[in-house]
C-alpha positions in Angstrom: 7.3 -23.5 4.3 5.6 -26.9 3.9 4.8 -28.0 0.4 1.2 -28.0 0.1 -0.9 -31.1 -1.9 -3.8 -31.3 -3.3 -5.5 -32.4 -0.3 -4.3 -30.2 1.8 -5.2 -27.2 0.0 -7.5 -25.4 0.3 -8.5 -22.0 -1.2 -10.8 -20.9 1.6 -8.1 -20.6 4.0 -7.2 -17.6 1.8 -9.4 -15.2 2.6 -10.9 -12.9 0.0 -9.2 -13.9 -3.3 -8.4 -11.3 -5.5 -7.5 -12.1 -9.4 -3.7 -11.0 -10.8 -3.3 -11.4 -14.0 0.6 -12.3 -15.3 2.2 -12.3 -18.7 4.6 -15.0 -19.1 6.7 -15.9 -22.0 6.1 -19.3 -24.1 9.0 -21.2 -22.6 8.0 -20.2 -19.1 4.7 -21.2 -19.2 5.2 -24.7 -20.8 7.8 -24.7 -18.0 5.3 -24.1 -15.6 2.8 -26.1 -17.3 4.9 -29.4 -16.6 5.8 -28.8 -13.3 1.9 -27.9 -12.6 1.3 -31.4 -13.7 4.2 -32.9 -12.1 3.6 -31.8 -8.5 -0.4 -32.5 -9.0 -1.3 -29.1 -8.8 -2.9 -26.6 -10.8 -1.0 -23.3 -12.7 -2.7 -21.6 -10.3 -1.5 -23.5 -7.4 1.9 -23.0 -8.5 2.1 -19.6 -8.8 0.5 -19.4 -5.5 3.1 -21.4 -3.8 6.0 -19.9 -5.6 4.7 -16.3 -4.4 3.8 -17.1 -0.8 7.4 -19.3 -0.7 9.1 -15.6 -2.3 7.4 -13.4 -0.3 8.7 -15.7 3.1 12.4 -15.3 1.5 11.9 -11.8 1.2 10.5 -11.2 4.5 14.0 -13.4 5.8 16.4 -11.0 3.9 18.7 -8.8 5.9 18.6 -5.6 3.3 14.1 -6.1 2.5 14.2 -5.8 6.3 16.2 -2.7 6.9 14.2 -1.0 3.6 11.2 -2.1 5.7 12.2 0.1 8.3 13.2 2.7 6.2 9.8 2.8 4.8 8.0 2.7 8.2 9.9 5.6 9.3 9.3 7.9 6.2 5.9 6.5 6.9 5.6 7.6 10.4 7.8 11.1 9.5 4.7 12.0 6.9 1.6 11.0 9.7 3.4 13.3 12.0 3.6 16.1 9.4 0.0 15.7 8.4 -1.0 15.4 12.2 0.4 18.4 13.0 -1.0 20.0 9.9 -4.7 19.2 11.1 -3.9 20.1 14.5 -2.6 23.6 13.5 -6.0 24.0 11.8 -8.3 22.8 13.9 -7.1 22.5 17.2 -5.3 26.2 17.3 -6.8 28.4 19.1 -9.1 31.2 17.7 -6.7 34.0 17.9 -8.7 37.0 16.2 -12.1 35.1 16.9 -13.8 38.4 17.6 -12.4 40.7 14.7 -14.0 40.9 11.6 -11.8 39.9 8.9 -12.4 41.8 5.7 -14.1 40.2 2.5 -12.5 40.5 -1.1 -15.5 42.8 -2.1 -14.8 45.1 1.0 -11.1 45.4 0.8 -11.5 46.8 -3.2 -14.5 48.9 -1.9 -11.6 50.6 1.3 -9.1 50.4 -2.0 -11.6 52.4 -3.8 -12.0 55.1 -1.0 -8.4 55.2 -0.6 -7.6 56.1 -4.2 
C-alpha cells in the first residue's frame, strides 16, 4: 500500500464515512499523537492508514483466507437450509387443498360428542 500525504488524501474517495469510536491507553495515544504530527497527518488519518494497511495484511494471510472460506461455506450451508425451508412452505404442493381441516373450537366440540 502506498503511503498516503496530505495532499493526496482525500476523504471523499471514501465513500459514506461512518464514525468508530476507540479507547486507547495514555501512552498509546501520545504515541500516536507524535507520529500524527511526524508524518503530517491527522489522528484520524493515522488510524485510517494503520486499519486499511491491517486489513491488506489480513486479507494476504494464509490461515484469514482459509477461515474466509470456512465462513462462506457455513454461509452458503445456512441460505440452502433456509431456501429449502421457504420452498417446502410455499412452493409444495397443496396436498389436502380440498379437505377441511378442523378448527381448535371444532375438534373440542367432536371431543365433546365423543365423551
Amino acid at each position: 500500500m502506498s503511503e498516503a500525504t496530505p495532499d493526496s488524501y482525500s476523504p471523499a474517495g471514501y465513500g459514506q464515512m461512518k464514525t468508530l469510536a476507540v479507547r486507547l491507553g495514555e501512552d498509546v495515544r501520545a504515541q500516536l499523537d507524535i507520529l500524527a504530527q511526524l508524518n503530517d497527518r491527522t489522528v484520524t488519518e493515522e488510524i485510517r492508514l494503520s486499519i486499511e494497511a491491517w486489513i491488506a495484511a489480513s486479507k494476504a494471510d494464509p490461515k484469514v483466507q482459509q477461515r474466509a472460506e470456512q465462513v462462506r461455506a457455513e454461509i452458503e450451508r445456512e441460505a440452502t437450509t433456509k431456501r429449502n425451508a421457504i420452498s417446502a412452505i410455499f412452493d409444495a404442493p397443496k396436498a389436502g387443498a380440498g379437505r377441511q381441516t378442523a378448527t381448535p373450537a371444532a375438534g373440542r366440540a367432536a371431543k365433546k360428542e365423543g365423551e
